[in-house]
Backbone as JSON, one array per atom type, in Angstrom:
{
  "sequence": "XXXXXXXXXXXXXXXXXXXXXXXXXXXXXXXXXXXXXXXXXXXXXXXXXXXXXXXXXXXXXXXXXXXXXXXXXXXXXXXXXXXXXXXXXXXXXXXXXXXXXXXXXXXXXXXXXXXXXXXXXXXXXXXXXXXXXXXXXXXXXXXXXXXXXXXXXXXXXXXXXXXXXXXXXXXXXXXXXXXXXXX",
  "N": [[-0.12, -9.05, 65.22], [-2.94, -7.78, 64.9], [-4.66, -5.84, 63.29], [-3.01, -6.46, 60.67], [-3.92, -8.52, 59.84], [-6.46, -8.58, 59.2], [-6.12, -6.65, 57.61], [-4.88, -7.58, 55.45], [-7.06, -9.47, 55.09], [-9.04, -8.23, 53.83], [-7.85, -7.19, 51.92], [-7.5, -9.39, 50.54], [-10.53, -10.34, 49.8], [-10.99, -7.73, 48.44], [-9.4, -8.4, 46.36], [-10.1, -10.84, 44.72], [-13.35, -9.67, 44.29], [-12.56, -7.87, 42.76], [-11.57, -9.69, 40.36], [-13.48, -10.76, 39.97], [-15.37, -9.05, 38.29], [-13.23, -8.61, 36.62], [-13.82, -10.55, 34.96], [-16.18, -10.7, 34.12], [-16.58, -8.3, 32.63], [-14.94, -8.87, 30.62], [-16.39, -10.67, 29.51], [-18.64, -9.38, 28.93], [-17.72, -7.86, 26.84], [-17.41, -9.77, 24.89], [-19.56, -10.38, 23.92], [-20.44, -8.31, 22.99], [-18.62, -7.87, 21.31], [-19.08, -9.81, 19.24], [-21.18, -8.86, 18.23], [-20.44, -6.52, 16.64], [-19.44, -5.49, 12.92], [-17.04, -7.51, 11.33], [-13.61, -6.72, 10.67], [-11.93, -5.16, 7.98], [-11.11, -6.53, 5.09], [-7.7, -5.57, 3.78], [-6.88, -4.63, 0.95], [-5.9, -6.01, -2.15], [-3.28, -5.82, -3.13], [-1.9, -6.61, -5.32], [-3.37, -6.75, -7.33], [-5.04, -4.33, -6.91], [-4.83, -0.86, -7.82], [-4.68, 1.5, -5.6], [-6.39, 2.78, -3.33], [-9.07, 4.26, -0.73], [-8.62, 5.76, 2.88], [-10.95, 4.65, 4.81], [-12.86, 5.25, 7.27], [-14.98, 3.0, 9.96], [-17.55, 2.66, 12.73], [-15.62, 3.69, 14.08], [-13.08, 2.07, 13.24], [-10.66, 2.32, 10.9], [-9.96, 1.85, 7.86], [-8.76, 0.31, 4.26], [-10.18, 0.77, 1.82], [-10.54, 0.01, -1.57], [-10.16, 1.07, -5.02], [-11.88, 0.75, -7.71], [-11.27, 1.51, -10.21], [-9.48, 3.38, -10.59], [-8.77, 7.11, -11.63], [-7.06, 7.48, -14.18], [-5.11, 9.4, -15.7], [-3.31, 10.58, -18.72], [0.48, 11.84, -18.54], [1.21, 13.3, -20.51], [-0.61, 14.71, -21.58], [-0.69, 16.96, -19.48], [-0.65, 20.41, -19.5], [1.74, 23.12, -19.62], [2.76, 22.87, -16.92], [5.38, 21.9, -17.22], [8.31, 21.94, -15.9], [7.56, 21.21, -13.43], [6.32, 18.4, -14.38], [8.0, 17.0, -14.6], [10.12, 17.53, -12.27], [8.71, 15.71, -10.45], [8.09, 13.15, -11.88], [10.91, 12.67, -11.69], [11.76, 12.3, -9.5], [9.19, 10.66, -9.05], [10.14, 8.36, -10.24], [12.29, 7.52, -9.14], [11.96, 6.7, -6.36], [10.07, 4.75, -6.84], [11.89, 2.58, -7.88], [13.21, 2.32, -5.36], [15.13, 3.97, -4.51], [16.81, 6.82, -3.55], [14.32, 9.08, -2.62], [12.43, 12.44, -2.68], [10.19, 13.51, -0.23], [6.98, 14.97, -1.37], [5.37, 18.16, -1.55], [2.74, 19.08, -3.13], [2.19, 22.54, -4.48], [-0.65, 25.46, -5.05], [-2.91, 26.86, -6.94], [-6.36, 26.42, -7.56], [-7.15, 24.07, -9.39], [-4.97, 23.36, -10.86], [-3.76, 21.57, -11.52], [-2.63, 19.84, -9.59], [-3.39, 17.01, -8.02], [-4.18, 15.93, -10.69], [-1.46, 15.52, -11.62], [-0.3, 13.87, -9.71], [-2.24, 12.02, -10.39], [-1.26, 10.81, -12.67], [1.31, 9.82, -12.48], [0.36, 7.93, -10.44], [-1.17, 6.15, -13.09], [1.17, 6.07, -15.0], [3.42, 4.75, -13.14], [1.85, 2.73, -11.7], [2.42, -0.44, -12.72], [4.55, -0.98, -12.2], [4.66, -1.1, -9.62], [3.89, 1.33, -7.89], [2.03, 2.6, -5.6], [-1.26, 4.06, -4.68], [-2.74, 5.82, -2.03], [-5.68, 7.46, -0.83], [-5.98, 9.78, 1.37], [-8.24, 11.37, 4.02], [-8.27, 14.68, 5.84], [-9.76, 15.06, 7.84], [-8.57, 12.66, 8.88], [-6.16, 12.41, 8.93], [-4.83, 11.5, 11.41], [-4.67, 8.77, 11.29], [-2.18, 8.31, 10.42], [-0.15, 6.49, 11.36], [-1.23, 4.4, 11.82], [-1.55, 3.66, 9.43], [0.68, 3.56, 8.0], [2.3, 1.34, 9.46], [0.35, -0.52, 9.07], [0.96, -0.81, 6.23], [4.0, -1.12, 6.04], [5.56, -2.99, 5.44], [4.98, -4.26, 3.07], [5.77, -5.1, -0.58], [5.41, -2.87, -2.57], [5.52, 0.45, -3.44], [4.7, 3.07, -1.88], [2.1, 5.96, -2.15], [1.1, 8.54, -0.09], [-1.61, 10.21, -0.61], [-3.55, 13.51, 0.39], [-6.0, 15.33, -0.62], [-6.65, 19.14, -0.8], [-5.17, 19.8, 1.55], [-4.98, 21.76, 4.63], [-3.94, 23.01, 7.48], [-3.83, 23.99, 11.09], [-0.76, 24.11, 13.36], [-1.46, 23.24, 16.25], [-3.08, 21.38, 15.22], [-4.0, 17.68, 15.69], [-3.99, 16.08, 13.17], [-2.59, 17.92, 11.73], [0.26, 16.93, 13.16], [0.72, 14.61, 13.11], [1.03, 14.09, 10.56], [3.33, 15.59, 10.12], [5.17, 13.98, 11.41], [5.09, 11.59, 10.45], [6.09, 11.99, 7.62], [8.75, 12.81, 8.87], [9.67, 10.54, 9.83], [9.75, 7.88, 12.28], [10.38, 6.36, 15.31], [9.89, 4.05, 14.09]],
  "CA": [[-0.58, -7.92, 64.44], [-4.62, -8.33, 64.57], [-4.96, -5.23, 62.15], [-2.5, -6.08, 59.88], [-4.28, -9.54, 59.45], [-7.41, -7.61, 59.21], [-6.2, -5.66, 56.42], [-4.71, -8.77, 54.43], [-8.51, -10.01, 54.53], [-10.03, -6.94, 53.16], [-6.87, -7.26, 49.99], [-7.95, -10.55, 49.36], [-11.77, -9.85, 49.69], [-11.17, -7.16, 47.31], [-9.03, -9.15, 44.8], [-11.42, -11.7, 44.31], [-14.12, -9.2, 43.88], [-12.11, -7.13, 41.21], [-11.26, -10.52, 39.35], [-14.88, -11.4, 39.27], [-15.63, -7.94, 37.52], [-13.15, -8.2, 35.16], [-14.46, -11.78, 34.11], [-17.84, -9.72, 33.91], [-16.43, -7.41, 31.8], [-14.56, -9.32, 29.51], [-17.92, -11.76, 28.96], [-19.76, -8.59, 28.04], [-16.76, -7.29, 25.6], [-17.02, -10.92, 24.04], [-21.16, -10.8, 23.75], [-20.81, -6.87, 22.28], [-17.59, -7.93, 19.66], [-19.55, -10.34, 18.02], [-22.71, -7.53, 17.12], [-19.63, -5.79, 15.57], [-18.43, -6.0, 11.89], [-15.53, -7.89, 11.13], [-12.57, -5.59, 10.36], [-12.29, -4.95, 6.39], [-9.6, -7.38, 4.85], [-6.57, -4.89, 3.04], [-6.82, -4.9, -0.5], [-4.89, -7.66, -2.86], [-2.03, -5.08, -3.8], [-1.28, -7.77, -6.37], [-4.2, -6.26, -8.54], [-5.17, -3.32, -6.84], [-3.58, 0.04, -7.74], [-5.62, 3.15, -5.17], [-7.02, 2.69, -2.28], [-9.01, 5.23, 0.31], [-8.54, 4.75, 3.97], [-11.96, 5.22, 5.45], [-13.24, 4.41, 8.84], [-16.58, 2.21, 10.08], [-17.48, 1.99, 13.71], [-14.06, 4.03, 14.44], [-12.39, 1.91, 12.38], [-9.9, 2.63, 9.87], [-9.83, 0.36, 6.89], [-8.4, 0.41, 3.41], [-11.41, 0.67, 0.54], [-9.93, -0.46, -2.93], [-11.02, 2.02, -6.1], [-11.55, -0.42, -8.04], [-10.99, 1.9, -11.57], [-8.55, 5.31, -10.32], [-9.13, 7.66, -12.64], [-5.94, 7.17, -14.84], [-4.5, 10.45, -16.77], [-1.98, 10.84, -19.15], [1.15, 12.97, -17.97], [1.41, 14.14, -21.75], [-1.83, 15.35, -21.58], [-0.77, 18.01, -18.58], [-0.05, 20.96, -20.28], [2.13, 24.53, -19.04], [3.76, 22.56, -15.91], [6.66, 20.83, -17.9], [8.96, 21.78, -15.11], [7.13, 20.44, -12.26], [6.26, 17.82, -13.99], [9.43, 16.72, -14.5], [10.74, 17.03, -10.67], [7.65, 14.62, -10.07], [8.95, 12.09, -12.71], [12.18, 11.98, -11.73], [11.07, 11.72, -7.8], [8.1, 9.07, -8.28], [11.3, 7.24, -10.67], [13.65, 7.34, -7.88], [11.07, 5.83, -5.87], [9.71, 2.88, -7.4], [12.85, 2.23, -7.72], [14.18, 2.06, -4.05], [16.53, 4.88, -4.72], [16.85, 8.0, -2.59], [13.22, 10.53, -3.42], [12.12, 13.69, -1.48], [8.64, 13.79, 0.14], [6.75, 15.92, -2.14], [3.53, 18.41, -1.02], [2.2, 20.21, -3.92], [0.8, 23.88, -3.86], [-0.56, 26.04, -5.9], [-4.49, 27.26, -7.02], [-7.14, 25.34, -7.29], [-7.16, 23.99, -11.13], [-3.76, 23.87, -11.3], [-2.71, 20.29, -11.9], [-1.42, 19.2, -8.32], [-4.11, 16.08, -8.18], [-4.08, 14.92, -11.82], [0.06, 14.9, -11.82], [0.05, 12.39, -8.83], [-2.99, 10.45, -10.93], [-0.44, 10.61, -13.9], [2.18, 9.32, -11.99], [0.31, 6.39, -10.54], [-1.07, 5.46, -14.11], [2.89, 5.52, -15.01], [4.13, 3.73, -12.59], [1.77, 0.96, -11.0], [2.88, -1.43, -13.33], [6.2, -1.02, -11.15], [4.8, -1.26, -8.15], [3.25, 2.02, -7.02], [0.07, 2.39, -4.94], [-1.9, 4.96, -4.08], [-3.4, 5.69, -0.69], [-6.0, 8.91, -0.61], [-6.37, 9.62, 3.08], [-9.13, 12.97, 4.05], [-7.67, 15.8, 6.4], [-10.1, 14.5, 8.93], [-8.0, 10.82, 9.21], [-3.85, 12.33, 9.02], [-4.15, 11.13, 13.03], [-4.04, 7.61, 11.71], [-1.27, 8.1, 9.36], [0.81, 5.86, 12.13], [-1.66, 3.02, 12.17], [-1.71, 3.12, 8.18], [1.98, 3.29, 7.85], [2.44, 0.01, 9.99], [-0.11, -1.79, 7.55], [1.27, -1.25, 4.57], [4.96, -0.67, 5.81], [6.22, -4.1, 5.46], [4.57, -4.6, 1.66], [7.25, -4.76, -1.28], [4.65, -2.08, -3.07], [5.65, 1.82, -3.05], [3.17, 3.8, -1.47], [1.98, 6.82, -1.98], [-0.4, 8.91, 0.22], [-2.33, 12.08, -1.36], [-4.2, 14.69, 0.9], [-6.12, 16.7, -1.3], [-7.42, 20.31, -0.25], [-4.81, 19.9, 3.05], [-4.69, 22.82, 5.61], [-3.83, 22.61, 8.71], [-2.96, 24.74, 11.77], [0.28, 23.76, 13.8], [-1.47, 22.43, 16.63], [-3.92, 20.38, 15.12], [-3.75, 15.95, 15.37], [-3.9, 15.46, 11.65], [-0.95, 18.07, 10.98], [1.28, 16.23, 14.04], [0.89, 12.91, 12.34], [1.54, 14.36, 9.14], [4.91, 15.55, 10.47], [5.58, 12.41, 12.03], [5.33, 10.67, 9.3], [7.22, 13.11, 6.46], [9.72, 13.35, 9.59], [10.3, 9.68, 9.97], [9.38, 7.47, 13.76], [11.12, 4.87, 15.51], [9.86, 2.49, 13.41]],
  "C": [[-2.01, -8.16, 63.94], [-5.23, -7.25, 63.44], [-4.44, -5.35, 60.81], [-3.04, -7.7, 58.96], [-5.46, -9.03, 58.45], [-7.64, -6.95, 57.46], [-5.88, -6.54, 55.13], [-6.18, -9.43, 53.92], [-9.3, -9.4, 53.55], [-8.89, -7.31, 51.59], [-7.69, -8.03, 49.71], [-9.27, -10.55, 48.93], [-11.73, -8.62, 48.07], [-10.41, -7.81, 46.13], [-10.22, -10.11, 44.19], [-12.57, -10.89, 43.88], [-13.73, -8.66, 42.57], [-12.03, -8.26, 40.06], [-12.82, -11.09, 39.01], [-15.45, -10.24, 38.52], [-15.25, -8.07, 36.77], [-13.85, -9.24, 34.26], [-15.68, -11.31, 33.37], [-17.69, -9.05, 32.71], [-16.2, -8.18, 30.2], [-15.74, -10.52, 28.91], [-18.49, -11.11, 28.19], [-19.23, -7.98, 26.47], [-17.32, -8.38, 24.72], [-18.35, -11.18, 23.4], [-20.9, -9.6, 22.68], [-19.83, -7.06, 20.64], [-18.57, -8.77, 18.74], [-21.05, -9.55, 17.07], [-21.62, -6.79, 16.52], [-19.52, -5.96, 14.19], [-17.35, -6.81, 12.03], [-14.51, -6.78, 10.59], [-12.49, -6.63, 8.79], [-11.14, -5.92, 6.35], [-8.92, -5.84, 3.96], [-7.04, -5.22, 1.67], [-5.96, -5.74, -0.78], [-4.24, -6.49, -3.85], [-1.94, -5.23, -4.89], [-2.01, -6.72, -7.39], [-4.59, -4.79, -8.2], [-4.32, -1.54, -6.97], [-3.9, 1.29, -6.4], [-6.52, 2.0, -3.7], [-7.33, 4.3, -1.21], [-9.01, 4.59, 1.51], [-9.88, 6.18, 4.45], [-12.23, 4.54, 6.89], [-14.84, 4.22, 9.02], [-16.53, 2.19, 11.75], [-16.15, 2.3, 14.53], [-12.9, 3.16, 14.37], [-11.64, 1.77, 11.74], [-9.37, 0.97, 8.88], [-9.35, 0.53, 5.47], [-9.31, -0.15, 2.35], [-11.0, 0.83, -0.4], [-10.69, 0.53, -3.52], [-10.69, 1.37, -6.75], [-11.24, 0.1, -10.1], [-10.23, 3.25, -11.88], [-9.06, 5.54, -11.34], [-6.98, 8.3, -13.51], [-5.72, 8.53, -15.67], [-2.8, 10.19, -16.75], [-0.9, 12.27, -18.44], [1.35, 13.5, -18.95], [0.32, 15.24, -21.88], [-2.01, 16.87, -20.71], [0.42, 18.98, -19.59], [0.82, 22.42, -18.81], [2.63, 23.99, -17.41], [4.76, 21.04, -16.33], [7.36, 20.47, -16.39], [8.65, 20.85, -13.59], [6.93, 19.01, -12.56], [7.35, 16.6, -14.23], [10.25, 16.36, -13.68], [9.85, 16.05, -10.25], [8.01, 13.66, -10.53], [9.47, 11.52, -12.17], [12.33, 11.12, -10.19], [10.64, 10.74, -7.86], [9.38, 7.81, -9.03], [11.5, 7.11, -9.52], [13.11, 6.56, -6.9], [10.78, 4.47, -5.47], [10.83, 2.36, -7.36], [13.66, 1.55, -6.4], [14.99, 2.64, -3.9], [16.0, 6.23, -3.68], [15.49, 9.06, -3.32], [13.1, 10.81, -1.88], [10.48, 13.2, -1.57], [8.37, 14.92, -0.74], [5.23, 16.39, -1.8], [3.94, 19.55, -2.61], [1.75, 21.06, -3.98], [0.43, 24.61, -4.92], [-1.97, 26.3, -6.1], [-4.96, 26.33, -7.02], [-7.14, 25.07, -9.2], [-5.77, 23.92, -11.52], [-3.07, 22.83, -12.21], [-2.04, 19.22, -10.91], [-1.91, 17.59, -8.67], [-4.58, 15.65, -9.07], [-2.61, 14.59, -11.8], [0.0, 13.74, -10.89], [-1.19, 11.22, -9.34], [-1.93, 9.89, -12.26], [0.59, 10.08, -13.48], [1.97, 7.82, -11.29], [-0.11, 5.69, -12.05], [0.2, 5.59, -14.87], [3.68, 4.47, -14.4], [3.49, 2.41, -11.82], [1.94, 0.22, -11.56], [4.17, -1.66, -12.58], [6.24, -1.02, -9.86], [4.03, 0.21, -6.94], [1.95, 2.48, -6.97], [0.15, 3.61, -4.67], [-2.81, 5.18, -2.91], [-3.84, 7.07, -0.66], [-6.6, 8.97, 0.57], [-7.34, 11.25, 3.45], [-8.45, 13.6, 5.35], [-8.07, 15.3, 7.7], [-9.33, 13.29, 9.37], [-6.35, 11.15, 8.83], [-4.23, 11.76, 10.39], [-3.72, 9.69, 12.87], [-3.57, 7.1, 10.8], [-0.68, 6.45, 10.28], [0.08, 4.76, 11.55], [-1.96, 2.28, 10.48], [-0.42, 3.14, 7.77], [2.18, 1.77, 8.2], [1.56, -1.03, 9.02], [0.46, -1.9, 6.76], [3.13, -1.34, 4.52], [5.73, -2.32, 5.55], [5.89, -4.61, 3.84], [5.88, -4.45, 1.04], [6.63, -3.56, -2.48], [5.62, -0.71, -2.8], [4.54, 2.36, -2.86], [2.92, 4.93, -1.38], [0.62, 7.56, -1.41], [-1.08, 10.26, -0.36], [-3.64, 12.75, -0.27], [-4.37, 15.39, 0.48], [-6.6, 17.74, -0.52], [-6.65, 20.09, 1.38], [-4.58, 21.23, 3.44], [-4.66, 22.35, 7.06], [-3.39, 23.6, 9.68], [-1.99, 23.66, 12.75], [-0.36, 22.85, 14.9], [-2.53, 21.22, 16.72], [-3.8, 18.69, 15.35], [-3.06, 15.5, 14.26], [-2.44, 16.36, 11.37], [0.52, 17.54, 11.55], [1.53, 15.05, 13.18], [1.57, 12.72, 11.3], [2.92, 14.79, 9.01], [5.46, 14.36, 11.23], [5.81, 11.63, 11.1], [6.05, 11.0, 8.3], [8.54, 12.68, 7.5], [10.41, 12.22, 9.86], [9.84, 9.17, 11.48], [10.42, 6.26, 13.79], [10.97, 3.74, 14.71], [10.15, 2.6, 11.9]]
}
């Protein structure tokens, strides 16, 4: 079989060529990673209560606030009731006990985004964090779940000003994640 020799030459000819490319490649990856940043370290939970997740260089990294802006929940006036189901929720929580996902709605001025600051200055002494993620970055709810999902912290994420249409990235993720994943 003089063609079928033929054709075995040409494989190996081309393996060898492809394996000297990738070597090529992966030399140049290894010259280009080090002009990179280093990836951000996570915050120290321990002390930190808030964190935003921003991205560098496409990215995504967890940037400590290193002073939230702390309000009293006494201080919120004319939503007793709500804030009451919030309470008893971010309790149930911290706790490890059965709470509902909770999206807030309502005008602008209303109260949504001081109750969940009144709720972490309540409860991080017990353990719960805050994570404020922007509309542009729900796609990498997944890859910020998996960071933090193994912590013994409670975590909460806040999306202020969210809209979304159905088949956007950021609102898939955002049901993915409310909705629960294999992992």
């Amino acid at each position: 079989f003089p063609d079928f020799d033929r054709f075995g030459r040409r494989a190996e000819a081309l393996a060898e060529r492809l394996e000297g490319m990738l070597a090529r490649v992966e030399g140049v990856l290894g010259r280009v990673e080090t002009l990179l940043p280093p990836p951000e370290p996570d915050p120290d939970w321990t002390t930190v209560a808030a964190a935003r997740w921003r991205k560098r260089g496409g990215r995504g990294f967890l940037h400590a606030v290193a002073h939230p802006h702390a309000i009293d929940a006494d201080e919120l006036v004319a939503i007793d009731a709500q804030k009451a189901a919030i309470d008893r929720n971010t309790q149930q929580f911290v706790r490890g006990l059965p709470a509902n996902n909770v999206l807030l709605t309502g005008s602008r001025g209303t109260g949504k985004s001081s109750l969940v600051k009144a709720m972490l200055a309540k409860y991080a002494a017990q353990g719960l964090r805050l994570i404020e993620v922007d509309k542009s970055d729900l796609a990498d709810l997944p890859d910020l779940v998996e960071r933090i999902g193994a912590r013994p912290e409670r975590f909460v994420g806040c999306c202020d000003d969210l809209t979304c249409d159905a088949g956007e990235a950021g609102y898939k993720a955002l049901k993915g994640a409310l909705d629960g994943s294999i992992a």
